[in-house]
N, C-alpha and C positions, 0 to 999 in steps of 0.2 A: 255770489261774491258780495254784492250790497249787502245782504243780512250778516254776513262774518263782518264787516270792514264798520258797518255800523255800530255792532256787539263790541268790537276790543275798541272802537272809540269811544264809545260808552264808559266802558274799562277804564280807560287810559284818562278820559276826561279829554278830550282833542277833536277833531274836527273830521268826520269818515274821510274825506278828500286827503289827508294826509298819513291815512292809514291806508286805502288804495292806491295812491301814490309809491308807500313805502313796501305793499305788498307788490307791484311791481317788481321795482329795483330788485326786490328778492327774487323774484322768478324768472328774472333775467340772469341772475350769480350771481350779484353783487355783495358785498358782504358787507357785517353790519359793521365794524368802524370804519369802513369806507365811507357808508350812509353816513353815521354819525357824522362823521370829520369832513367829507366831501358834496354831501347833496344835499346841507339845510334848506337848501330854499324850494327843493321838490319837498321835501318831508316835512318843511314849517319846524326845522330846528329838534326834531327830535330826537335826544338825549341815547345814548348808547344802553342805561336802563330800562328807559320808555323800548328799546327796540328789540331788545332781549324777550323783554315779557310778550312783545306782539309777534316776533316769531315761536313762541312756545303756544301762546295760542293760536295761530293760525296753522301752525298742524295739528291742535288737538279740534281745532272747529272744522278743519275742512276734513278729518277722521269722524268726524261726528256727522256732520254732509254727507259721506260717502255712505254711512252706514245709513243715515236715515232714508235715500233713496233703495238703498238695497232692501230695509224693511219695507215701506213703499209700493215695491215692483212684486214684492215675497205674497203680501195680502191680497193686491190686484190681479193675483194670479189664481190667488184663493177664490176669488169673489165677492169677495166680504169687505173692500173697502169703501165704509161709508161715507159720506163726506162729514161727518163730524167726527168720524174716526184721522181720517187723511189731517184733517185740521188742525186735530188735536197733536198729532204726529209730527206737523210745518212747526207748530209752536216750541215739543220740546227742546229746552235747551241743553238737556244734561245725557250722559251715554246710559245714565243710569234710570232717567225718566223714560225715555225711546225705550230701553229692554222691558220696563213696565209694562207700556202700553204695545208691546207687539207680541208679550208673554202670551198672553189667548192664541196665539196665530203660529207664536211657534211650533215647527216641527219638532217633537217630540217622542219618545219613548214609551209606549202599551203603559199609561198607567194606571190604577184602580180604577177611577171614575172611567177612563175610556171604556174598560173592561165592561163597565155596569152599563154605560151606556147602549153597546152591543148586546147586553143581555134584557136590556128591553127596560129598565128599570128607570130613564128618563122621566116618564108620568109620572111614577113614583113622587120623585124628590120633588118635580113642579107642584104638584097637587099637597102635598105636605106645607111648602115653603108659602103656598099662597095662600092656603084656608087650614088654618093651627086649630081649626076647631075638628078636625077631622082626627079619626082612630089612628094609629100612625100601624098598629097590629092586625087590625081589620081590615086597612087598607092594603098593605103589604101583603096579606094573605091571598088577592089575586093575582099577585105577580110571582108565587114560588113557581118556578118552573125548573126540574132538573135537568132537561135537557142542553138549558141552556147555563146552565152552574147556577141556577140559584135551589139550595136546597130544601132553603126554610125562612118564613118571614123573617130572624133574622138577618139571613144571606140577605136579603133583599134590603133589609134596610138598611143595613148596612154599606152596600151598592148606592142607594139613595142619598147615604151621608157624604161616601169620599164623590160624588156628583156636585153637590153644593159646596164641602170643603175647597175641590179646584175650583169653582164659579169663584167664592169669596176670596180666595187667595190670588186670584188674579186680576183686583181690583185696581186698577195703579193710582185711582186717588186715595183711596184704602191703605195700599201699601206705603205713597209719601205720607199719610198722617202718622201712619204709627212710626215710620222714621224719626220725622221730626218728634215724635214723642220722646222715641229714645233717646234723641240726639241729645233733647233738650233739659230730659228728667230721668235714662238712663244710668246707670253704673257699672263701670267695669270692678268686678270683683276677680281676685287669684287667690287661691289656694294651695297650699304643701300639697305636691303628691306624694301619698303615703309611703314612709322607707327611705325617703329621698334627704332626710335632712343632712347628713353626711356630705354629700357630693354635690347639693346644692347651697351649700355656705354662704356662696359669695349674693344669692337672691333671699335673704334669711330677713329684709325687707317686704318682700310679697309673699312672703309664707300666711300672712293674715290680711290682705288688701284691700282697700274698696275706698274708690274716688268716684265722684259723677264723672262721667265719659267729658262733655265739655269741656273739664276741669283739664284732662290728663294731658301734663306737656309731651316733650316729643322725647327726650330723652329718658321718662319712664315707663313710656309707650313700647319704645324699644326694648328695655330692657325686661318688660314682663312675659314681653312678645317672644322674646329671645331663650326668657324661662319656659315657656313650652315648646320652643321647638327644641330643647336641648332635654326633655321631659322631666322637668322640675316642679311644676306650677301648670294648674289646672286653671282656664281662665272663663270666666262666664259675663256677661251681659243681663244686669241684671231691672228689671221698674217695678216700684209695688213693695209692698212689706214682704221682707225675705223671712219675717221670723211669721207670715201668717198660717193658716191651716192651709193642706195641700187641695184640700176640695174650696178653697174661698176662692172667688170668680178673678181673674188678672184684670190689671185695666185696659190693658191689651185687647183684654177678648170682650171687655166694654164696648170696647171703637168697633172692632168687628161686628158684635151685635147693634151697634145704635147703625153703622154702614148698610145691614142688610135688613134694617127696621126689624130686628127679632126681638121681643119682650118678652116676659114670662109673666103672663096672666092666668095662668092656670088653667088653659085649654089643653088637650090632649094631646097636640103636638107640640108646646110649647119646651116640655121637659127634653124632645128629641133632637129640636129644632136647637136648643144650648148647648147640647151635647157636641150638635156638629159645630156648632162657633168655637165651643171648648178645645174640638179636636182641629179644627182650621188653626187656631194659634199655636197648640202644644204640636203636632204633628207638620203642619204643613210651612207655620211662617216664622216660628220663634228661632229654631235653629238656621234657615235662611238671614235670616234680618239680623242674629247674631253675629254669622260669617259674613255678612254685606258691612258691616254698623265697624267690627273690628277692621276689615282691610281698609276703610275708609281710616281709621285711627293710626293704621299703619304706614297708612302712603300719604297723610299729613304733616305721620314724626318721620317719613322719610324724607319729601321734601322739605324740610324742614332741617333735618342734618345735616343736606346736602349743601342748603342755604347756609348753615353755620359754614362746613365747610370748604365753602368756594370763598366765603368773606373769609377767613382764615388765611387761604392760598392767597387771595388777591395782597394782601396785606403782605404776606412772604415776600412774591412775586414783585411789589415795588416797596420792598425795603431798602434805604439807602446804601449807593454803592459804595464801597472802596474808593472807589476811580483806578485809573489807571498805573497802578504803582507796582514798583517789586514786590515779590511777596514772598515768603518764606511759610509752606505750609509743615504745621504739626500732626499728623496722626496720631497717637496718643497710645500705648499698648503697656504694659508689664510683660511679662514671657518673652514675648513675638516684638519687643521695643518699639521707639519711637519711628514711623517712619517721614520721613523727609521729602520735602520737593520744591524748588524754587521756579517760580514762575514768573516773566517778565514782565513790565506792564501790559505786552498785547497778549497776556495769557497764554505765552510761549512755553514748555518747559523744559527748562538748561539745566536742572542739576537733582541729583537722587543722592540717599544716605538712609542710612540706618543706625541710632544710637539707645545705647540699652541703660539709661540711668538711673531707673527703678530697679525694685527686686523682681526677681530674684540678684541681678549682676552688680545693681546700685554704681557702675562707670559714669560717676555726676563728673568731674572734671575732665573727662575726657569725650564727653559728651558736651560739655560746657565747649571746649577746645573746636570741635568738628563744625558746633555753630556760629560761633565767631568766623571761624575762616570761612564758612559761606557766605556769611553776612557781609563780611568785607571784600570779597570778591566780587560779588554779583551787586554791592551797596543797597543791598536788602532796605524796603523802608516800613511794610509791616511782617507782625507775624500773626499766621491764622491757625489758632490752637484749637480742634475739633473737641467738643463735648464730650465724649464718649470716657471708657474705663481710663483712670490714670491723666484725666483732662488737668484735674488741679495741680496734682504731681507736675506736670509738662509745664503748668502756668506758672510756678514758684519758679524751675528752672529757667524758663523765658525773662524769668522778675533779674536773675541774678547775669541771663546774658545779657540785657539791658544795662546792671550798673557795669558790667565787664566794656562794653561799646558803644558809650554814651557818643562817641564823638557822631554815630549812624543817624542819632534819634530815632530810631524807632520804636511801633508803638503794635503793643499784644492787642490782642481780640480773639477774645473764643468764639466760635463757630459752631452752630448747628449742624450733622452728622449727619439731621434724616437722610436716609435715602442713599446714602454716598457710596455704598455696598453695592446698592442695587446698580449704580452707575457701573462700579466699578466691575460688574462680573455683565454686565452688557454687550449684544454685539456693536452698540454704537462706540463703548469704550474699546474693545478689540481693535474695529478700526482705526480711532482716534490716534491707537499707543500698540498696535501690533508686538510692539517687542518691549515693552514695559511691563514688568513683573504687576497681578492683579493688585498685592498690597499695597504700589505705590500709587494706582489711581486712584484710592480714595483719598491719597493725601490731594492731588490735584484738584482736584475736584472741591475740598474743602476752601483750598486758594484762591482756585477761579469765585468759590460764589460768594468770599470777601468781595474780590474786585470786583465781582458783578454779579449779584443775585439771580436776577432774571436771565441772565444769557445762560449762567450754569444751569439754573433749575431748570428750565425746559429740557432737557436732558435724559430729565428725571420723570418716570410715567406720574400723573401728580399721585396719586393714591399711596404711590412710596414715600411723600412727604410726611405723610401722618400728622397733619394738621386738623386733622378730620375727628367726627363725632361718630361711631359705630357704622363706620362705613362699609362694615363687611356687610351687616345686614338691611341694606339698601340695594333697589333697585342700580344695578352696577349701568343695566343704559343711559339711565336719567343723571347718573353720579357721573360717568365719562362724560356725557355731552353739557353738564354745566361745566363742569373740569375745564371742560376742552378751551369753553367758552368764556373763561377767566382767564386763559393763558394767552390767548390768542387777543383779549384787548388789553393784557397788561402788556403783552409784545409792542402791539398798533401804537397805544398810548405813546411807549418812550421810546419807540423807532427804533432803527435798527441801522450799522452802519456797514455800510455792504461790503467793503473791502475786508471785513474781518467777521464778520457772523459764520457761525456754523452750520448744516445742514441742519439740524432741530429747530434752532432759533428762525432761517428763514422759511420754514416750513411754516410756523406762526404768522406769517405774514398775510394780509388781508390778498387772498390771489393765490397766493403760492400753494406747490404742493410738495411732497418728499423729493420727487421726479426732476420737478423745474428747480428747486432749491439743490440737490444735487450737481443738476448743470449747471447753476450758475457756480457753485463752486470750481466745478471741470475748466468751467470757464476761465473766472481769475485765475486757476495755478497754470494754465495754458497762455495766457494771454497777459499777465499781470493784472495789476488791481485797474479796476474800470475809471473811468478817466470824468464818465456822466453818468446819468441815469439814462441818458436816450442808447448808451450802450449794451444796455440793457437789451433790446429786440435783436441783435448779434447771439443771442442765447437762445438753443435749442428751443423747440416747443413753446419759447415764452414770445406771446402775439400778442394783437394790440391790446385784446381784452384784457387778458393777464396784467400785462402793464399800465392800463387804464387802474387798475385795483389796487397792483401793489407800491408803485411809484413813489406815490406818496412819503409811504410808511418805509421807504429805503435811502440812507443818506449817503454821499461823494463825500467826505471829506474833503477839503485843498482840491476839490476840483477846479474845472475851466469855467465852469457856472456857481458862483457862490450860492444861488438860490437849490442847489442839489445837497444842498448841507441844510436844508433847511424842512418845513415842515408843508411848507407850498407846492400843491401841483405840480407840475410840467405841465397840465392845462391851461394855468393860472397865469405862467409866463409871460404870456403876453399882455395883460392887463396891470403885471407887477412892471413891466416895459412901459407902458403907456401913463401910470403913475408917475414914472420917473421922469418919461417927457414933459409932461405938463407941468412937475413941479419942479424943471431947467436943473433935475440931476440926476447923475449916474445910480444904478442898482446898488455897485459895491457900497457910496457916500451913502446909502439914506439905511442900507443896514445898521443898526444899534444904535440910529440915531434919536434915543427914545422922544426928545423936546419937538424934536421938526415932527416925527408922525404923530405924537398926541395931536398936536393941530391939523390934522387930513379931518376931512368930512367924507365917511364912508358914502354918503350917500353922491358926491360929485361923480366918483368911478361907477354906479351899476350902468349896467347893461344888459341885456338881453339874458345873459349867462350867469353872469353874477352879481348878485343882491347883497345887502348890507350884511347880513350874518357872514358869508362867505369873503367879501372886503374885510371889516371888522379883523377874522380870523388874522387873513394875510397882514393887515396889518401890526397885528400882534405880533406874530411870527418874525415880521420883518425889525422891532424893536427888539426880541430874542431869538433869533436863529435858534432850532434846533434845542429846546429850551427841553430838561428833562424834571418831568412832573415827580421823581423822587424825593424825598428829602433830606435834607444834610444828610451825611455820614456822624453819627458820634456811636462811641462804644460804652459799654456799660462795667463797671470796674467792681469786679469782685473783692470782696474786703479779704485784707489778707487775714490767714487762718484760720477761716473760715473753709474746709476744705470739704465736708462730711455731715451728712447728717446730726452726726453725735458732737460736732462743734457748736451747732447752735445752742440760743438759749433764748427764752423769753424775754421781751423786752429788744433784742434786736433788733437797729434799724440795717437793712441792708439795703443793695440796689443790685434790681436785676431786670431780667430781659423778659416780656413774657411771652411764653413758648407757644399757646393756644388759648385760644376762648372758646367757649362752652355756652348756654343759655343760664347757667346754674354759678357763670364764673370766669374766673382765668386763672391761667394754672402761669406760674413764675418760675422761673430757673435762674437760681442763687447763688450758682457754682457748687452744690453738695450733692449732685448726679443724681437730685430728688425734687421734682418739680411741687409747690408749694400751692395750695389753693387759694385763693382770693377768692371767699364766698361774695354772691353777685351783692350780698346786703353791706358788703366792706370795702367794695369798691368807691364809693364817696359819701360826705357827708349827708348828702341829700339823694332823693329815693333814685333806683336807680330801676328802670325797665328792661333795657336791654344791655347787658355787657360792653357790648361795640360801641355807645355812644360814649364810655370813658376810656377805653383802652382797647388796641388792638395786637395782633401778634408784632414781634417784632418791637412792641415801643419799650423804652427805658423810664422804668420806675422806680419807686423809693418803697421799701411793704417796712412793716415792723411783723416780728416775728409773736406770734399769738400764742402756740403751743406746739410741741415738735412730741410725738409717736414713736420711740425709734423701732421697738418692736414691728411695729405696724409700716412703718415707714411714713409716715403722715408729717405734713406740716399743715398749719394754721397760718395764715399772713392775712396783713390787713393793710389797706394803705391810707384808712382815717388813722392819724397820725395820734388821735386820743384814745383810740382804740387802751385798753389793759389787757395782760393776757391773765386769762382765767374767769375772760366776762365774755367766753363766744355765744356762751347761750342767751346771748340778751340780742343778741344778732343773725342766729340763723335762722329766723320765721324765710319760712319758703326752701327751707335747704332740701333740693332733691332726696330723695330716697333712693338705694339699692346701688349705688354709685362709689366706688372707692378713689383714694386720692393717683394720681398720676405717677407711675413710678418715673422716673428720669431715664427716656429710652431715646439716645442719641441718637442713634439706627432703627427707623420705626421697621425695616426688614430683621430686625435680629431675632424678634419673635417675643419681648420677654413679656411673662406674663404679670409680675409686679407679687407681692407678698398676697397670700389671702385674709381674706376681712374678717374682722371677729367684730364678737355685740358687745358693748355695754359703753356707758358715758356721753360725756354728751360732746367729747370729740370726734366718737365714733359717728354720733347722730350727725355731726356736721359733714363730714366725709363719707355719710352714707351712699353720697351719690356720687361722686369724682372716678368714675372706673377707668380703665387704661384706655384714654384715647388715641395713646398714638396708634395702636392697633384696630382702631374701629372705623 
């Protein structure tokens, strides 16, 4: 445990004592925004980022521990471990250096050289490989023996070569140099496979490919990756002049020669002795170290996607609420019409409809009529019109019931869809709405995650959100458990109020499980809404521990303890008591009292238990109770007439919402059911690195419109405001390859696949890389 605890403090830049510390906590249960928010002063303040990455490495170190004593125990069995073997074995750090170096000892499969070796042809290869001035024909000639398969000096020397082939290939400082060769002076090349260009259209980018391996980001790693598993694209590994003679020596089989000191000085073994170097690289390592070199490029651009898309989800996940208001949701349909649901401010639903104002029926004033008397019934205060077919339609009519019931005020907002299907055909929506027709949960659903982003979308498996970068072809473990792990501290972060959260939502909770969040539900509709949080241990299965975890992160409203509304312990209580003694006032007075607690000196209250980081906090808390880290609510106003693709025009400034980020970008929804790209070089005047340090999902922008595709479906947006359109080529240096633009997929479950890509221009070149992310 010192050597992991020292390694990720290393890492981390931090102090091993605080990583010991924190690897504790974890191995007790504890969860990480518990850590984060409740044991700074075990942990030395370490950050809920800091703690993510040290639990991701502390199972990949102590997997790497487990394995290295099992190789270890594997060789001492053998008898072959030497001490500068075992040594060598303490030091690795990597899963991939340990398989190196215990490759000789592996248990393996009858292969050639074994074979040769049984047949007596060991001296052979030794006496060749030591004194190159010997006959390699002459020599050989004493070891033909038929009986034991050798038939003819040939045979033998042959026997002789794949003997030092396996010696040289199981070099493992051999093998990390020509690694890093590759790594560093490699090329990944793809090619057409033959016949294929038809059905491989949309990779009509890697049909001629070749980038140094270093180079290749993660999203065209993917998708070349994705051309040969779907058999498009042939891909190879390439170092060396590919245009040289096929007999010119690699530099590859350089290293391996300079490794096993072979030269060619013109002794009689020399020519034999190359041969087998030539056949150790082409035979035994080039295709290994190919399939090693590519899945390392692959499980880079995976975590890497994943990384996109959990920053993606994080950003969903606390996008500013609604609040608490009425809400009037729009599903949005043509054929199958409009469907209806009104939801209360606690996210009740009291009322269902169906109106058909589109075509085919085109019933606009009588549809006008059916929402009015909702709105003034239930005093409606917003509406949340879903994305999806027929959104803009919906939103013009919302325009005109607005000027129809000004007296209401209320105020439209379109709403993101992803996902709202998938709620809606759920066992958790069955139970929700047992007797609610499927069609009306997704209007629900659109409602709630106005009013509340994060309590709806937990709801939702995240992968249905389609905020993600080619997520299908990603490691789906690694993809679920950051998922997991985004939802579960966007939950912690902005608390959760117990009297009204859902089974999904407290199941997020630092402690909780489906089980104990169940019961507690059982509980308040048994019992009413809970009165404290110490109420809490009156709940099935939920003991101290549990409650030690989740306490926290669970708020009382109007409870008998104002401090259960808050973001303070139940631990804490008592020192938030003692505060108040010594500074001669009550709990409730020194709440929001921001002037009197600036002037506390955290340091007058430690004690034994609690240190200034943890004071600090409480005192925060105590100047805003329950304080939610989201940010305002504002909406973003689609220009009217703007309805369609075929509406735009260059020169456009509009304002929209953006839907996703990408490494290449951010894709914008404009209200024309066609998300628009913002190449990453248009995102600001000055250079920009990563997308997310200027814009995230969720935030409201201003783009000027570049160039619009309507064939293709494409737009061009830009949000340097001097941008001109028909100057993208002055701006796309870096624009991915093989990627098309984003179609506008309300419902990342509806499946679509977006138009196919055609070549030429240099719009097409810009949106060579923007493929349908919400499917990926």
């Amino acid at each position: 445990m010192d050597s992991i605890a020292s390694r990720i403090a290393t890492e981390l830049a931090v102090r091993p004592e605080q990583v010991t510390a924190t690897v504790g906590l974890l191995d007790e249960g504890a969860s990480v925004p518990f850590i984060s928010r409740y044991r700074k002063e075990v942990t030395g303040s370490l950050d809920d980022t800091q703690l993510r990455y040290l639990e991701e490495r502390l199972r990949y170190l102590r997997e790497l521990e487990e394995r290295r004593q099992s190789i270890l125990a594997s060789i001492g069995e053998q008898g072959k471990l030497t001490p500068e073997l075992e040594r060598d074995i303490r030091q690795a750090e990597t899963k991939t250096g340990l398989e190196d170096l215990y490759l000789p000892y592996k248990p393996k499969r009858r292969t050639k050289g074994q074979i040769a070796l049984e047949a007596g042809l060991g001296p052979l290869a030794e006496q060749l490989y030591a004194d190159p001035n010997l006959n390699p024909e002459q020599l050989a000639a004493d070891f033909v023996d038929a009986d034991k398969g050798v038939a003819d000096t040939k045979a033998a020397l042959d026997g002789a070569k794949y003997i030092l082939m396996e010696r040289f290939s199981e070099d493992a400082r051999l093998l990390e140099r020509l690694r890093q060769a590759l790594r560093q002076d490699g090329r990944v090349v793809s090619r057409l496979v033959t016949g294929k260009e038809q059905e491989g259209a949309k990779f009509r980018d890697y049909f001629e490919y070749d980038e140094p391996l270093r180079n290749v980001p993660s999203h065209r790693a993917l998708a070349i990756l994705r051309g040969r598993n779907e058999g498009i694209l042939n891909i190879a590994l390439q170092l060396g002049d590919p245009e040289a003679p096929a007999t010119a020596s690699h530099p590859c089989e350089g290293m391996i020669a300079e490794a096993a000191q072979i030269s060619d000085q013109g002794r009689p073994a020399d020519r034999w002795l190359n041969e087998v170097v030539r056949w150790t690289w082409r035979v035994k390592l080039s295709g290994h170290l190919e399939t090693e070199l590519l899945g390392e490029l692959r499980e880079a651009a995976e975590d890497e996607a994943i990384r996109v898309f959990a920053s993606n989800l994080k950003d969903l996940l606390l996008s500013a609420p609604a609040g608490p208001r009425v809400t009037l949701a729009m599903d949005p349909g043509l054929r199958t019409g409009v469907k209806l649901a009104v939801i209360e401010a606690t996210g009740k639903l009291v009322d269902t409809a169906t109106i058909f104002p589109h075509a085919p029926r085109n019933q606009w004033d009588q549809s006008l009529a059916v929402l009015a008397t909702l709105c003034r019934k239930h005093q409606v205060n917003l509406i949340a019109i879903g994305n999806g077919t027929a959104s803009r339609e919906s939103d013009k009519l919302a325009s005109d019931l607005l000027k129809q019931c000004p007296e209401l005020k209320m105020q439209k907002i379109t709403v993101s869809e992803a996902g709202a299907s998938v709620y809606s055909a759920s066992e958790l929506a069955a139970k929700e709405f047992p007797d609610l027709d499927v069609t009306y949960r997704g209007a629900v659903s659109i409602g709630r995650r106005l009013q509340d982003p994060l309590a709806e979308l937990v709801k939702i498996e995240p992968k249905a959100i389609g905020v993600g970068q080619y997520q299908h072809d990603v490691s789906q473990v690694k993809l679920a458990r950051s998922l997991d792990a985004v939802v579960e501290d966007c939950v912690n972060a902005v608390g959760v109020d117990l009297n009204t959260a859902s089974v999904p939502l407290l199941t997020r909770v630092s402690g909780l499980n489906p089980t104990i969040a169940r019961n507690i539900v059982d509980y308040r509709d048994q019992h009413g809404a809970f009165a404290s949080r110490r109420e809490l241990l009156k709940v099935s299965r939920l003991g101290d521990k549990t409650f030690e975890q989740a306490a926290g992160f669970l708020r009382v409203m109007s409870g008998s303890n104002p401090l259960d509304a808050s973001a303070v312990h139940p631990e804490a209580y008592p020192l938030v008591q003692r505060i108040a003694e010594q500074t001669g006032r009550d709990i409730r007075s020194l709440i929001g009292d921001s002037a009197f607690l600036r002037k506390l000196d955290p340091a007058r209250y430690t004690d034994q238990h609690f240190g200034i980081p943890t004071i600090t906090d409480i005192l925060s808390e105590l100047d805003k109770p329950g304080r939610d880290p989201r940010p305002e609510f504002k909406a973003a106003t689609f220009q009217e007439g703007v309805e369609k693709i075929s509406d735009l025009e260059p020169g456009m400034v509009l304002e929209g919402v953006v839907s996703n980020v990408a490494n290449f970008g951010a894709f914008v929804d404009i209200g024309v059911h066609q998300d628009g790209l913002v190449h990453i070089s248009m995102l600001a005047d000055s250079f920009v690195k990563d997308p997310r340090d200027v814009v995230k999902a969720g935030d409201i922008v201003k783009v000027k419109v570049l160039e619009v595709d309507i064939p293709r479906q494409r737009i061009s947006l830009t949000m340097r405001m001097g941008d001109q359109p028909g100057a993208t080529s002055n701006a796309r240096a870096g624009a991915p390859a093989g990627e098309r633009n984003r179609p506008r997929q309300p419902r990342a479950d509806k499946g679509h696949a977006g138009s196919p890509p055609q070549a030429g221009g240099t719009f097409a070149n810009l949106f060579a890389n923007a493929k349908n992310l919400k499917k990926r």
